[in-house]
C-alpha positions as CSV (number, residue, x, y, z in Angstrom):
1,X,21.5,49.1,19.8
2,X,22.6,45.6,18.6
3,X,20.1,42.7,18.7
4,X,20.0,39.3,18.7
5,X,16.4,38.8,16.8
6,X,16.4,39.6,13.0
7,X,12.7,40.9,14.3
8,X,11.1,41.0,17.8
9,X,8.7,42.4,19.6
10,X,9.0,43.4,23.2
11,X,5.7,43.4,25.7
12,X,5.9,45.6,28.6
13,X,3.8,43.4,31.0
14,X,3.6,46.0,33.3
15,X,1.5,48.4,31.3
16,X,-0.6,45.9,30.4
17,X,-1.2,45.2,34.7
18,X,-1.9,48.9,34.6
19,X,-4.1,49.1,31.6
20,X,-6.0,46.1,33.3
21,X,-6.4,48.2,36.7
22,X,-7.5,51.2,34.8
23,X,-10.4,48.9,33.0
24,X,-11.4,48.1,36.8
25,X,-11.7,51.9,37.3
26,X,-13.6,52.1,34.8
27,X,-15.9,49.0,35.6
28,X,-17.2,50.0,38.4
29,X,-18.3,47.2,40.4
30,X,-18.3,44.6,36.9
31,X,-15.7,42.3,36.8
32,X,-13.1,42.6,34.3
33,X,-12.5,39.4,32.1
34,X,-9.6,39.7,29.5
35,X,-9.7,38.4,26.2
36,X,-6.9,37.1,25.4
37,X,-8.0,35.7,21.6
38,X,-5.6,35.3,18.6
39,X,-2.7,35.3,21.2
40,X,-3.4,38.1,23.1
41,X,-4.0,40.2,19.7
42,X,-0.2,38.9,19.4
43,X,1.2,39.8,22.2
44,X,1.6,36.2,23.4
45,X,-1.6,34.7,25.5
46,X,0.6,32.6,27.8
47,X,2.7,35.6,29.4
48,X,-0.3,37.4,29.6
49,X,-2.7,34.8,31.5
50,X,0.4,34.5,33.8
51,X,-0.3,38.5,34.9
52,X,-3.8,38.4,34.7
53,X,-3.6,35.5,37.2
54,X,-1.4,37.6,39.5
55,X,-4.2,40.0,39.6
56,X,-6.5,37.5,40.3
57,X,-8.9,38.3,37.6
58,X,-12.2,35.8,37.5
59,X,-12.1,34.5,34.3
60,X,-10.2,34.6,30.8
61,X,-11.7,34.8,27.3
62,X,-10.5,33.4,24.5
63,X,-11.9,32.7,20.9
64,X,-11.9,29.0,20.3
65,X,-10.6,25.8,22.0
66,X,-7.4,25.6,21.2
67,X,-6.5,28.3,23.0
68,X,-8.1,27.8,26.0
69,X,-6.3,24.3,26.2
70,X,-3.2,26.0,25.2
71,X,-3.2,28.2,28.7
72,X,-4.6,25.1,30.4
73,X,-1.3,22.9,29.1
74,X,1.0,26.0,30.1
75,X,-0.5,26.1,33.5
76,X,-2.7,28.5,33.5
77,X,-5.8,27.5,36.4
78,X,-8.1,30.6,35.7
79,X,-11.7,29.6,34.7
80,X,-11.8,29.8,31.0
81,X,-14.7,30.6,28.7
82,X,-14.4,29.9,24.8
83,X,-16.2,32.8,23.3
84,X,-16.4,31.1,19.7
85,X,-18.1,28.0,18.2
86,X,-16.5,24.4,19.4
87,X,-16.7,21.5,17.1
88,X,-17.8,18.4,18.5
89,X,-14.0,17.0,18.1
90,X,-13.0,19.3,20.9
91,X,-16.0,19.0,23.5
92,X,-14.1,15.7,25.6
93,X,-11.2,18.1,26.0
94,X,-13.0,20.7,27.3
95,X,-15.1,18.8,29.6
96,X,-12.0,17.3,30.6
97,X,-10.1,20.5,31.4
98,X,-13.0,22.3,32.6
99,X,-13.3,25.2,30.4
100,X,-16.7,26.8,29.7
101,X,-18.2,27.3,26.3
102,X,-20.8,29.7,24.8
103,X,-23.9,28.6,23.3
104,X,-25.7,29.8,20.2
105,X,-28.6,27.4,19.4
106,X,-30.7,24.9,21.1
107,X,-29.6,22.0,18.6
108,X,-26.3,23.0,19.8
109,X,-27.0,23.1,23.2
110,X,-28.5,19.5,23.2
111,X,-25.5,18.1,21.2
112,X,-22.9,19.3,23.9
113,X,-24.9,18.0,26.3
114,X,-24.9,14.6,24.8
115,X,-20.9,15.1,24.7
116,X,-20.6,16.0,27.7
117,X,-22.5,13.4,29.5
118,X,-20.5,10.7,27.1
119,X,-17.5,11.8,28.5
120,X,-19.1,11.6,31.9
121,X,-18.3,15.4,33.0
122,X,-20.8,18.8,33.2
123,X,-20.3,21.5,30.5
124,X,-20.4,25.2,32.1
125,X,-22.1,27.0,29.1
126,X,-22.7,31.0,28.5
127,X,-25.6,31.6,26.2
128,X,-24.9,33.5,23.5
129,X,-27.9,36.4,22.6
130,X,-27.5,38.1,18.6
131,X,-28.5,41.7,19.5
132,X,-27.6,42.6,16.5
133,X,-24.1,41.3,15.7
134,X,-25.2,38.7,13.1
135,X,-22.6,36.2,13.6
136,X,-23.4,33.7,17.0
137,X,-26.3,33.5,19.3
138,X,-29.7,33.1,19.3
139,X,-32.3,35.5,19.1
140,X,-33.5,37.5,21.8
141,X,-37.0,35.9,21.4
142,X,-35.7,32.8,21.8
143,X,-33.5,33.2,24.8
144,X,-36.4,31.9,26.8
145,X,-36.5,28.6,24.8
146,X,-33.2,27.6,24.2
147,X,-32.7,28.6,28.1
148,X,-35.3,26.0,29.1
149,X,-33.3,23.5,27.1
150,X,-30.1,23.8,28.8
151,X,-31.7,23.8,32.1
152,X,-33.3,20.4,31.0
153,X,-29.8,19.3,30.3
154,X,-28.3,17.4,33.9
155,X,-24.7,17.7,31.9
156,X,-25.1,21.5,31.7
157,X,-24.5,24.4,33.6
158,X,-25.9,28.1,32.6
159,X,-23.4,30.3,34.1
160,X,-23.7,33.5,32.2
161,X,-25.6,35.4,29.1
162,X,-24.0,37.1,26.9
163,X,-24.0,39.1,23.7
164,X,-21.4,41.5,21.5
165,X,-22.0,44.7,20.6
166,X,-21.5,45.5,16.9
167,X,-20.2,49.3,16.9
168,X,-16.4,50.2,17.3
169,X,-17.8,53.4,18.4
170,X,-19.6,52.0,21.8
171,X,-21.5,54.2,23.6
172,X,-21.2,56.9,21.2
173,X,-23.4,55.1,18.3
174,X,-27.3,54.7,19.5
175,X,-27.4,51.0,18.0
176,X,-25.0,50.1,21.2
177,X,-28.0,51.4,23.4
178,X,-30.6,49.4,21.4
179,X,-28.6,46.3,21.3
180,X,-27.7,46.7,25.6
181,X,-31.9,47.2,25.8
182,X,-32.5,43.9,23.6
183,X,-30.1,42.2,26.2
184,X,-31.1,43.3,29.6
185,X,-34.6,42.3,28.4
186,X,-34.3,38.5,27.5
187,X,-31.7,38.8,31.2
188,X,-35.6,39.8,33.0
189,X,-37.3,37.7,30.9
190,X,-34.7,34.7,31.8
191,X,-35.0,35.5,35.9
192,X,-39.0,36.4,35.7
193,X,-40.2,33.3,33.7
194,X,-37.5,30.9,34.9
195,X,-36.3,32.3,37.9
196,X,-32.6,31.5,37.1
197,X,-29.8,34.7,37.3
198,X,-26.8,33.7,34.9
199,X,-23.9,36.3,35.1
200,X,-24.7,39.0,32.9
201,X,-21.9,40.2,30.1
202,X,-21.9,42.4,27.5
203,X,-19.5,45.3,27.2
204,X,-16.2,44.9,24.9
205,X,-13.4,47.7,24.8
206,X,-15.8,50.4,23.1
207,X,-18.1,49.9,25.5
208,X,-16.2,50.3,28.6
209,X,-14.2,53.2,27.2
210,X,-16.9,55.3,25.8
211,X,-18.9,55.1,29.5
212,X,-21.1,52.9,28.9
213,X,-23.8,53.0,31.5
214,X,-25.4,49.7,33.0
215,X,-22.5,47.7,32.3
216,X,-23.9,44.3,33.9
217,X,-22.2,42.0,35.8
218,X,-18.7,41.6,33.9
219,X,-17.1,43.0,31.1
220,X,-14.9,41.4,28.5
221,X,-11.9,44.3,27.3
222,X,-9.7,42.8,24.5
223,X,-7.6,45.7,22.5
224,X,-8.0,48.4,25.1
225,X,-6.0,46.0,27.8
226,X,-3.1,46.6,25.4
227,X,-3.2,50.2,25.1
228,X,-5.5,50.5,21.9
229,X,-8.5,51.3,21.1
230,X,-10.9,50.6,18.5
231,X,-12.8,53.0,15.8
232,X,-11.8,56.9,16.8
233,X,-12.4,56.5,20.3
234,X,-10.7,59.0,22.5
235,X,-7.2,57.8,23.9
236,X,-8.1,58.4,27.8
237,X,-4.8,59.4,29.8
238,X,-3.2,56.2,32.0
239,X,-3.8,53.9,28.8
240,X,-0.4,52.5,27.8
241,X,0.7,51.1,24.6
242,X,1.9,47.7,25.7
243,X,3.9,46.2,22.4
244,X,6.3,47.8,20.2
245,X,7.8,46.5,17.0
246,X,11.4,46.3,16.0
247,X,13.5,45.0,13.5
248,X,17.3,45.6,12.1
249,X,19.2,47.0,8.8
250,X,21.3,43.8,7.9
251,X,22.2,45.8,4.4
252,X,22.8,49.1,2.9
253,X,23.4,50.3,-0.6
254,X,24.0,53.5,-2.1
255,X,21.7,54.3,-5.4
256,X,22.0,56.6,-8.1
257,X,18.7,58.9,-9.1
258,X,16.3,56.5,-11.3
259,X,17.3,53.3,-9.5
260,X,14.0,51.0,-9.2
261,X,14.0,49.3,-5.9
262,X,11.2,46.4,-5.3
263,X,9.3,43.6,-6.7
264,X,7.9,45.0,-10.5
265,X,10.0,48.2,-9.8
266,X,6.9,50.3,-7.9
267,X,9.5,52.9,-6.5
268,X,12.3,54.4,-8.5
269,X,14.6,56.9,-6.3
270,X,14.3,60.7,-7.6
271,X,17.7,61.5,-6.0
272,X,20.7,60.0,-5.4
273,X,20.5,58.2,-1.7
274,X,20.8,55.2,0.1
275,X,18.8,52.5,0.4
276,X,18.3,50.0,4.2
277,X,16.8,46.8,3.7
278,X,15.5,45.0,6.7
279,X,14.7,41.2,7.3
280,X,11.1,41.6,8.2
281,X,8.1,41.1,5.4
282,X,4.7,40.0,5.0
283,X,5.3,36.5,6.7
284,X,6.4,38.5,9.7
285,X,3.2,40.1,9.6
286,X,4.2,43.5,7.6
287,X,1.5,44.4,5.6
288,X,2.0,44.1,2.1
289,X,0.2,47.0,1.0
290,X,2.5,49.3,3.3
291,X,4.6,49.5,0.2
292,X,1.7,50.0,-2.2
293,X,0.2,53.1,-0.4
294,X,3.9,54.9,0.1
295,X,2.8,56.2,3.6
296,X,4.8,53.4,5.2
297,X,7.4,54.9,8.0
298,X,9.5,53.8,10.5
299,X,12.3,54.9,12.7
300,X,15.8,55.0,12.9
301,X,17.5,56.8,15.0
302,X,15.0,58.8,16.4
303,X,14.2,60.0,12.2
304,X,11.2,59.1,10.2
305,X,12.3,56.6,6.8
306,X,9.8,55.9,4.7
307,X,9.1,52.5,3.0
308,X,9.8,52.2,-0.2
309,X,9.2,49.3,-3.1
310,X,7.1,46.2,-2.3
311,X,7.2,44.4,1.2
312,X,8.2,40.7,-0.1
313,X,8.0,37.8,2.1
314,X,11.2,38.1,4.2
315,X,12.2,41.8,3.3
316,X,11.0,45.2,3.3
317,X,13.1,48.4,2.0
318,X,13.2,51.7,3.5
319,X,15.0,54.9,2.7
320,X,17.7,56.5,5.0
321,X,19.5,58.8,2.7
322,X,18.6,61.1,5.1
323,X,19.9,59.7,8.2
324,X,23.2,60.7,9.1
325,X,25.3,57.4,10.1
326,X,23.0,54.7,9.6
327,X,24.9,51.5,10.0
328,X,24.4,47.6,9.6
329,X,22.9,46.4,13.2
330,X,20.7,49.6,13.5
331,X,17.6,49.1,15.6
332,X,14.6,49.9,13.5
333,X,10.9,51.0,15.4
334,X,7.8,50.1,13.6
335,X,5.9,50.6,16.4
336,X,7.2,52.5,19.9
337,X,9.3,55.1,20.8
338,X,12.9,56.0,18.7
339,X,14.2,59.9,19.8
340,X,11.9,62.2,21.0
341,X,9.4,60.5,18.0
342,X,6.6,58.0,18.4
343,X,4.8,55.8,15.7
344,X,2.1,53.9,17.1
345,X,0.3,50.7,16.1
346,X,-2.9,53.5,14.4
347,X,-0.3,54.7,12.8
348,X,1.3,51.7,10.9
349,X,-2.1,50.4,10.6
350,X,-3.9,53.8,8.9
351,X,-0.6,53.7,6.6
352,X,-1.4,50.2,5.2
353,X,-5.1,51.1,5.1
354,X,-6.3,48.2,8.1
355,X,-6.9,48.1,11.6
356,X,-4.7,48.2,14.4
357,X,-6.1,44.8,15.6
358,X,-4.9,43.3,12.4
359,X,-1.1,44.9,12.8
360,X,-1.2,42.9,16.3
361,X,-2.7,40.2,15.2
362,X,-0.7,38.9,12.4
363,X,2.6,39.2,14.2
364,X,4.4,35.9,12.8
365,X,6.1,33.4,14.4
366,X,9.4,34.6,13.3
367,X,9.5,37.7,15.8
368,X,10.4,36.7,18.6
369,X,8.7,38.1,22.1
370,X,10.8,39.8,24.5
371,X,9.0,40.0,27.6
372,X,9.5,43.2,29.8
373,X,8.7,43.5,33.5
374,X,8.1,39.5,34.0
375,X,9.4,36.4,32.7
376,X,9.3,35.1,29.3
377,X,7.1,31.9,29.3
378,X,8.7,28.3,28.5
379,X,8.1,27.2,25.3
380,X,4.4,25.8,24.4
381,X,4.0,22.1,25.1
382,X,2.4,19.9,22.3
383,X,-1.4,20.8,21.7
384,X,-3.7,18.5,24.0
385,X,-5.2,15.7,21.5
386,X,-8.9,16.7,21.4
């Protein structure tokens, strides 16, 4: 089928809406906040917020400020909570745009505050609890403490605790339980001493999809809401892939045995066949070791071609001697459905020796996103000046 990208990736939005009512199922009575960092794991945060805010979701989570003022200048109205650090450079425009922050020491709490009251506004503010992560948040022996402080603080609002578990694994690794036992302890401690009942969140997409019992009183699913999962998690039926990846042959070349294809010749063809090369590399967000491992696949037409020589910057090379009719225009599948054949986004990822989140992730700017089931956004205003 002909294209008009030289790359593109097209996001069903409608799985993701079902993905996001199976997370409900699973949550219970929780409520289900998406996170929508790094661009929706690259599958663009803006058309995303749009359908979480037709299914009226409570609140979006994102990692840092920029892109919580990016869904605020797009017109996105959901409460938003930055799950990161802020610098102080970006406190006025959050106060501004009301969009909640966490908070991972009592220094830091007492420094927003002072921002906050400058710019003559109240900062809602999630503290942050290390259970184990290592990363952001306080420890649980001082939750009590740097609690006390932000209550002390008239340009602050405790609306939630929270903490991240460490295990890709959830429920199945027993450090998940121990970290989930560290955390509902400083929550008692927090309503005993102080009397004060922030909303309580804690489980990402391991935890919901491994069952997780005593899930609190939200739950923040990032991958899973796009149809992946982390670690070796079981897939659980009514979970839908929402992106797949496609590019297009724009040449093809017939080779002689012994011809070296590739940056420092790293594949030389042991047969006489013909060679594809597609306009999509490691600026697109390729990995450059798909080439390195020789595991790389894709599809065309409906067959599996393997990846051969180095992914370079702009181009990548694949073999379709074996493909009968392969022609200039030829939709290529990195990731979806081609035939009665299937690569997914574990798949691509276990070939380049990463993560699924990273395939996502990295998606450049050069493929495009073709929205499916809703309406592609209008492009991104200017950033708001923080």
């Amino acid at each position: 089928m002909e294209s008009r990208h030289r790359a593109w990736a097209e996001i069903d939005l409608e799985a993701f809406r079902r993905n996001l009512r199976r997370s409900r199922q699973l949550a219970g009575k929780a409520a289900v906040w998406p996170v929508l960092k790094a661009n929706a794991y690259g599958h663009g945060a803006v058309a995303i917020a749009r359908v979480c805010a037709q299914e009226s979701v409570a609140r979006i989570g994102v990692g840092d400020s920029s892109e919580a003022l990016q869904l605020r200048h797009s017109g996105v109205r959901l409460p938003l909570l930055v799950l990161g650090a802020a610098i102080d450079a970006e406190i006025p425009a959050l106060v501004e745009h009301q969009i909640e922050i966490g908070v991972h020491s009592e220094s830091r709490a007492r420094a927003l505050a002072k921002l906050a009251e400058n710019q003559g506004g109240r900062l809602g503010v999630h503290l942050k609890v290390d259970t184990g992560m290592g990363r952001l948040g306080v420890r649980p022996e001082a939750v009590l403490r740097v609690a006390r402080a932000i209550l002390e603080e008239p340009a602050l609002e405790l609306r939630g605790l929270m903490t991240h578990f460490s295990s890709s694994r959830g429920a199945q690794d027993p450090t998940t339980e121990g970290q989930q036992a560290l955390f509902f302890a400083a929550a008692s401690e927090l309503r005993q001493t102080l009397g004060v009942t922030p909303l309580l969140h804690c489980a990402n997409s391991a935890a919901v999809f491994s069952a997780l019992p005593q899930l609190g009183d939200a739950v923040r699913p990032g991958i899973a809401l796009y149809g992946i999962l982390p670690g070796d998690l079981e897939h659980p039926s009514g979970l839908e892939e929402v992106l797949s990846l496609h590019t297009q042959v724009v040449f093809l070349k017939d080779v002689p045995a012994g011809t070296a294809i590739g940056y420092d010749s790293r594949w030389t063809s042991h047969r006489p066949t013909r060679i594809a090369t597609l306009p999509m590399g490691y600026n697109d967000g390729l990995p450059y070791t798909l080439g390195q491992h020789g595991q790389g696949q894709v599809l065309v037409r409906g067959q599996r071609c393997p990846v051969v020589g180095a992914v370079s910057m702009d181009y990548c090379t694949i073999d379709v001697g074996h493909v009968p009719g392969v022609a200039v225009g030829d939709r290529v599948t990195l990731i979806g459905p081609s035939g009665r054949d299937r690569l997914r986004a574990h798949d691509l990822a276990s070939a380049a020796g990463t993560i699924p989140y990273e395939i996502t992730c990295r998606l450049g700017a050069r493929v495009q996103r073709v929205y499916l089931g809703g309406q592609q956004p209008a492009p991104t205003p200017a950033p708001v000046a923080t």
